[in-house]
C-alpha positions in Angstrom: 1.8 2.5 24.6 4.4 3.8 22.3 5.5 1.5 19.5 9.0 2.2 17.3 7.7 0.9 14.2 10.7 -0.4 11.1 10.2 -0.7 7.5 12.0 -1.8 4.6 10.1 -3.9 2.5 10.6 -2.8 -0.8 12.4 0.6 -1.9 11.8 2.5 1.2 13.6 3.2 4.3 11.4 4.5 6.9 10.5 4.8 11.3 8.0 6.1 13.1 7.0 6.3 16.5 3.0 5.5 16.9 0.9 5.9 20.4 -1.9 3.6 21.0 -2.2 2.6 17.9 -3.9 6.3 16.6 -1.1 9.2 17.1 1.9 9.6 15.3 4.1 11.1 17.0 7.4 11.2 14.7 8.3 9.8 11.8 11.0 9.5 9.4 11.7 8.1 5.6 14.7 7.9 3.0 13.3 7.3 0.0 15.9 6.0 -2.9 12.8 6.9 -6.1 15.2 9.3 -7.8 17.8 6.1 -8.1 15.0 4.3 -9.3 13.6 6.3 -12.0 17.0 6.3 -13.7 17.2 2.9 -14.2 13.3 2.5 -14.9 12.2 0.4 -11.8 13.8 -1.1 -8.8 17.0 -3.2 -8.6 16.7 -5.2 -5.8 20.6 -5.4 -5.1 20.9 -1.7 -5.4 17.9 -0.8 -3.2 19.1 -2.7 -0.2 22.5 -1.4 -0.8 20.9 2.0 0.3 18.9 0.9 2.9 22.2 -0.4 4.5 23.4 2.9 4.1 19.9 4.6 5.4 18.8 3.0 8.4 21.0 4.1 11.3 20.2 8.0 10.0 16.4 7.3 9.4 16.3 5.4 13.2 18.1 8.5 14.7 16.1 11.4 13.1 12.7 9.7 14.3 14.1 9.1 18.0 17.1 9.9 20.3 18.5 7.1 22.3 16.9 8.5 25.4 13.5 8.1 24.0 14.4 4.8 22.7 15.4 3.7 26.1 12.8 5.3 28.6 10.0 5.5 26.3 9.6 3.3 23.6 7.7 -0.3 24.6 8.2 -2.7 21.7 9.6 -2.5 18.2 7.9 -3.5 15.1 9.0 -4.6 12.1 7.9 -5.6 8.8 8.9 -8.8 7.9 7.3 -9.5 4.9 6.4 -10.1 1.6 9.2 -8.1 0.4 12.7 -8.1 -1.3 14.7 -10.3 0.7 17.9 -8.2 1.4 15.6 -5.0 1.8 13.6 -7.0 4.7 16.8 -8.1 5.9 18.1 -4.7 6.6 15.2 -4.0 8.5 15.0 -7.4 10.6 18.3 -7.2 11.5 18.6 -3.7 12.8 15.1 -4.2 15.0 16.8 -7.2 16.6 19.8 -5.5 17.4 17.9 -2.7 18.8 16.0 -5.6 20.7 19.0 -6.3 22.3 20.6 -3.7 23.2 17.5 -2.1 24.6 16.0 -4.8 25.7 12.8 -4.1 23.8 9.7 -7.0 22.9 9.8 -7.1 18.7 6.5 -7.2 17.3 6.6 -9.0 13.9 4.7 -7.2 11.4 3.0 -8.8 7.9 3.3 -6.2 5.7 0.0 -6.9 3.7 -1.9 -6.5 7.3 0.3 -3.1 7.6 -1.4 -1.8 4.3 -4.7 -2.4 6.1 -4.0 -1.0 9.2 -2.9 2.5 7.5 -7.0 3.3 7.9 -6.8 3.2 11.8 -4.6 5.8 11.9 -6.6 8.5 13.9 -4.3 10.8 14.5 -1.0 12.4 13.6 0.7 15.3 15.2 3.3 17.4 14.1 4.8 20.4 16.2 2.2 19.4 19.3 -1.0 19.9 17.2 -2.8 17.5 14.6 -2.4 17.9 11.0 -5.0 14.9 10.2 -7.8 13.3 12.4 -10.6 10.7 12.1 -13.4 10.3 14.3 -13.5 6.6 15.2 -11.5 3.7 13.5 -13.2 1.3 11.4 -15.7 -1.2 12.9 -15.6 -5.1 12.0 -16.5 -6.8 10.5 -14.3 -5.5 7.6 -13.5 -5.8 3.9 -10.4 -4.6 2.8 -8.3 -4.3 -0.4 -5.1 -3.9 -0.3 -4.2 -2.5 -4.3 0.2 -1.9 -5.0 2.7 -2.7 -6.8 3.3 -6.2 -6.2 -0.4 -6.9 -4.6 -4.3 -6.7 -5.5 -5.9 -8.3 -3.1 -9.7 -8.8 -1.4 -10.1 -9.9 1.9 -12.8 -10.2 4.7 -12.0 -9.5 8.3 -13.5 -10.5 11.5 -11.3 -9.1 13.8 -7.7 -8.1 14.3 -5.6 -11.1 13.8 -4.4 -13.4 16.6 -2.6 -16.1 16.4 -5.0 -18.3 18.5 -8.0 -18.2 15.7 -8.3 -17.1 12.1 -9.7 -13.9 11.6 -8.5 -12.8 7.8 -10.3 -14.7 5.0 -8.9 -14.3 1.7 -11.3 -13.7 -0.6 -9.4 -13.4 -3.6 -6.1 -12.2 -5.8 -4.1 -11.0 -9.0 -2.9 -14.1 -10.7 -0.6 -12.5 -12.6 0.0 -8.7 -12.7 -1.2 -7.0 -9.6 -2.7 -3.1 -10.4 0.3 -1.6 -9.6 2.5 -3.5 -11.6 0.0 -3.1 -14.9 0.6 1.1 -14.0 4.2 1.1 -14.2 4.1 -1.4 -17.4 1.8 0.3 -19.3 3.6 3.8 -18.4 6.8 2.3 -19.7 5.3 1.7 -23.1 3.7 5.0 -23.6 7.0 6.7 -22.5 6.2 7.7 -18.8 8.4 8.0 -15.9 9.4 5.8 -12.7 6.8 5.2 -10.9 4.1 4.6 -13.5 1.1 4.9 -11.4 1.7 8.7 -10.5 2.4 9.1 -14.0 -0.6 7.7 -15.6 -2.4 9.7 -13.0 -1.0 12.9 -13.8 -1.3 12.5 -17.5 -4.8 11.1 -17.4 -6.2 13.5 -14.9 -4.8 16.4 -17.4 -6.7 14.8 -20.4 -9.5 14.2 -18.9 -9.9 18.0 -17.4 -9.4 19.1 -21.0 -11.6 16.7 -22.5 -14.9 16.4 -20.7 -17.6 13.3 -21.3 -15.4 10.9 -23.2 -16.3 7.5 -22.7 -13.7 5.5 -22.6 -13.6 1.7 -23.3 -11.2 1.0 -25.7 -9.0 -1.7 -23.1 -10.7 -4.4 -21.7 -12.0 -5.1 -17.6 -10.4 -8.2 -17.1 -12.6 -10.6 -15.5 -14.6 -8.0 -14.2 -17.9 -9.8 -15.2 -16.8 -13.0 -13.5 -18.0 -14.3 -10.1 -14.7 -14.8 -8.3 -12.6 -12.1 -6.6 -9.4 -13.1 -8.3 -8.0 -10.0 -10.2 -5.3 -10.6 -13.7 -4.2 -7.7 -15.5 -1.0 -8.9 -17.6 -3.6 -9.0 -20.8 -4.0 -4.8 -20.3 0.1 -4.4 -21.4 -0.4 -6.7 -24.6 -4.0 -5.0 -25.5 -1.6 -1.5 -24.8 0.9 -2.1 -27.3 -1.8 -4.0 -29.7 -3.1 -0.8 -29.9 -0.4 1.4 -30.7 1.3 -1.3 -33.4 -2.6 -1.6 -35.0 -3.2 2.1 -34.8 0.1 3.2 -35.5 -0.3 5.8 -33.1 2.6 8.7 -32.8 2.6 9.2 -29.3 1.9 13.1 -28.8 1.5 14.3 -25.3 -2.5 14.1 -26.3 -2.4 10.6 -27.5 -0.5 10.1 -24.3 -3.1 11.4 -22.0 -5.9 9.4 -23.6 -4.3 5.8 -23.5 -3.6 7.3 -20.2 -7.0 7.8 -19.2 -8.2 4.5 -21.1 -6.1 2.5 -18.8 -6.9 3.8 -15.6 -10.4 3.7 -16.6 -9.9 -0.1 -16.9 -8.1 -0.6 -14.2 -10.1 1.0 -11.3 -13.7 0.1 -13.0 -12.4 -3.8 -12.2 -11.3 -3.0 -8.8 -14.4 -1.0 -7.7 -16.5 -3.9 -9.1 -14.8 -6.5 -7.5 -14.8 -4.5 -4.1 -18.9 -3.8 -4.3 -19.4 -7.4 -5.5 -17.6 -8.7 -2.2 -19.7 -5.7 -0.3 -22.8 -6.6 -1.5 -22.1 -10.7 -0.7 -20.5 -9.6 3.0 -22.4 -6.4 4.0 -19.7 -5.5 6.0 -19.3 -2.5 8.6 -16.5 -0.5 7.0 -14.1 -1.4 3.5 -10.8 -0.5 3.8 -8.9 0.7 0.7 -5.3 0.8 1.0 -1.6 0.2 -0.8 0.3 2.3 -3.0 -2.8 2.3 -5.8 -5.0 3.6 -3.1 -4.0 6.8 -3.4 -4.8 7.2 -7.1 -7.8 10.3 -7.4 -9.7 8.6 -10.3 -9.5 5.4 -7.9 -11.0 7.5 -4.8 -13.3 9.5 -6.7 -15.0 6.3 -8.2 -15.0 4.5 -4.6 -17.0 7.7 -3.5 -19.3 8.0 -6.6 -20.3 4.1 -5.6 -20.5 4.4 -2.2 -22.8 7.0 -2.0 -25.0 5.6 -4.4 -25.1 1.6 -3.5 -23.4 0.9 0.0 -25.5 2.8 2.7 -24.8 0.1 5.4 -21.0 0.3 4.8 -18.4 2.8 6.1 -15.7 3.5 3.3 -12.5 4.2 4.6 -9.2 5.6 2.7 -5.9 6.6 4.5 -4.3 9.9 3.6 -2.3 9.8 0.7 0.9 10.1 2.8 -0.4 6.4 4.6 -1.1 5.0 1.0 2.6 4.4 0.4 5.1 2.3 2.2 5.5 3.8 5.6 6.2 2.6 9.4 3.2 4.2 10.8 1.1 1.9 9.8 3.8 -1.2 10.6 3.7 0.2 14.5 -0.4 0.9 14.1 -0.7 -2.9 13.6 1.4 -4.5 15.9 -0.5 -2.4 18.5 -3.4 -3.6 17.5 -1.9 -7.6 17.1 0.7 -7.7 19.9 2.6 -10.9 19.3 5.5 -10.3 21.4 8.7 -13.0 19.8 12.0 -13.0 20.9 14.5 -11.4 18.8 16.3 -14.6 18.3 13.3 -16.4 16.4 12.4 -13.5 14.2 13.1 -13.9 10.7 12.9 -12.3 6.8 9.8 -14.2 4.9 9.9 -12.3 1.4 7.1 -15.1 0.4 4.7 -14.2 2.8 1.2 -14.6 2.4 -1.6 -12.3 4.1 -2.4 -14.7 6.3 
């Protein structure tokens, strides 16, 4: 089965064609970063502006209209959380394509898209494989979906149907999700759009030069609690507390080490949060996925633990290229939850929830 997968949740433009759920068999993304990093984040407005603009190109480099009409067996599309004009942009064109084509649209939850990024077995470029994994994860599952606008835990059962419940949410950022305390924290110390791959860069540097530091200068926000509920707007303030107490001059070493500090803070809560909800679940595989998954310190840490304390579970992490938006893994999950709905009754839900 060969799915045309849409989406334009956020910043990105991007299609893909996905078989059986595993093998990628084209894709295609316009990315609009460099208009971003001028103006030090995205503008709503302005990103769907050139997602209008996008769309019809992105569509028509992934697949000819002959494939579209002879080989393609559903659309999917994201239709939410998101920006509502960006989801619109995408909506829109998949029912028109609907249409014409006469074509069954999958509607996709882009949270449960994030997830499905680790069942990607296979992708192909050029007729041969340039990534491959064994088997896909087994369930039952817990996953945790770290990004810009989301950090959250959940436990899986199986793939979700609309006839039972099979996601439990286990918990959430109240306030700041990971991603969003990257990019803040990145704009204080001087760092460019996007924030995460900055404090990345910068603390990976540092900490290359500057071997067995211990760093605990921010603090794990309620890492030592017994919830899986995540807050990180208190790392920003305790950021710029230290900079005004210390009057630090920020030199490109300064720089690295607040870098470091702060990514040490933030993955030591998420990996803590993810074995606490291993340890209460014993689950068959974790899933780590979104945007923050695809931080090294963040991997490295999930290995370092996993090795050590959780022998019955399989740890799973996509390829970097999967960690970020992308309509692989939009196509990869409406194969795996086929709710066929006409293209009348599909709609843009910006609030959506992962369930």
């Amino acid at each position: 089965m060969k799915i045309l997968g849409i989406e334009t949740s956020c910043d990105e433009t991007a299609c893909s064609v996905v078989e059986n759920g595993t093998r990628v068999l084209a894709e295609s993304v316009a990315s609009s970063q460099i208009m971003h990093a001028a103006t030090g984040g995205i503008i709503p407005e302005n990103a769907a502006r050139e997602q209008i603009k996008a769309i019809l190109p992105v569509i028509s480099r992934c697949v000819d209209t002959k494939f579209l009409k002879e080989e393609i067996d559903a659309i999917a599309v994201t239709i939410g959380p998101g920006l509502i004009g960006s989801l619109l942009v995408g909506v829109e064109t998949a029912k028109v394509l609907s249409y014409i084509y006469n074509k069954p649209i999958i509607p996709v939850n882009h949270l449960v898209g994030h997830i499905y990024s680790n069942f990607i077995l296979e992708e192909y470029q050029n007729g041969r494989i340039i990534t491959y994994k064994k088997n896909p994860p087994s369930f039952p599952i817990v996953a945790m979906i770290v990004s810009g606008g989301h950090t959250e835990l959940a436990y899986m059962t199986g793939h979700p149907s609309l006839k039972k419940s099979t996601i439990q949410v286990l918990g959430g950022t109240r306030d700041d999700a990971a991603g969003e305390a990257f990019d803040k924290t990145a704009r204080i110390l001087g760092l460019p759009y996007p924030g995460g791959v900055s404090i990345s860069k910068a603390s990976f540097k540092f900490r290359r030069n500057n071997p067995g530091i211990n760093y605990k200068l921010f603090p794990r926000p309620m890492i030592n609690e017994n919830n899986y509920d995540f807050s990180f707007s208190g790392l920003k303030t305790a950021v710029l507390n230290e900079i005004k107490k210390s009057k630090i001059s920020l030199s490109n070493s300064t720089i690295g080490r607040l870098a470091a500090e702060i990514e040490e803070a933030i993955t030591d809560v998420l990996v803590k949060k993810a074995l606490m909800a291993i340890e209460e679940f014993k689950p068959k595989s974790f899933l780590l996925s979104g945007g923050v998954s695809a931080n090294l310190r963040l991997r490295e840490k999930f290995g370092e633990n996993f090795e050590k304390h959780a022998l019955w579970t399989a740890l799973h992490v996509p390829v970097p290229k999967f960690c970020t938006d992308n309509a692989s893994f939009i196509a990869t999950a409406a194969y795996y939850n086929r709710t066929y709905v006409d293209w009348r009754n599909v709609k843009a839900l910006p609030q959506l929830g992962i369930r």
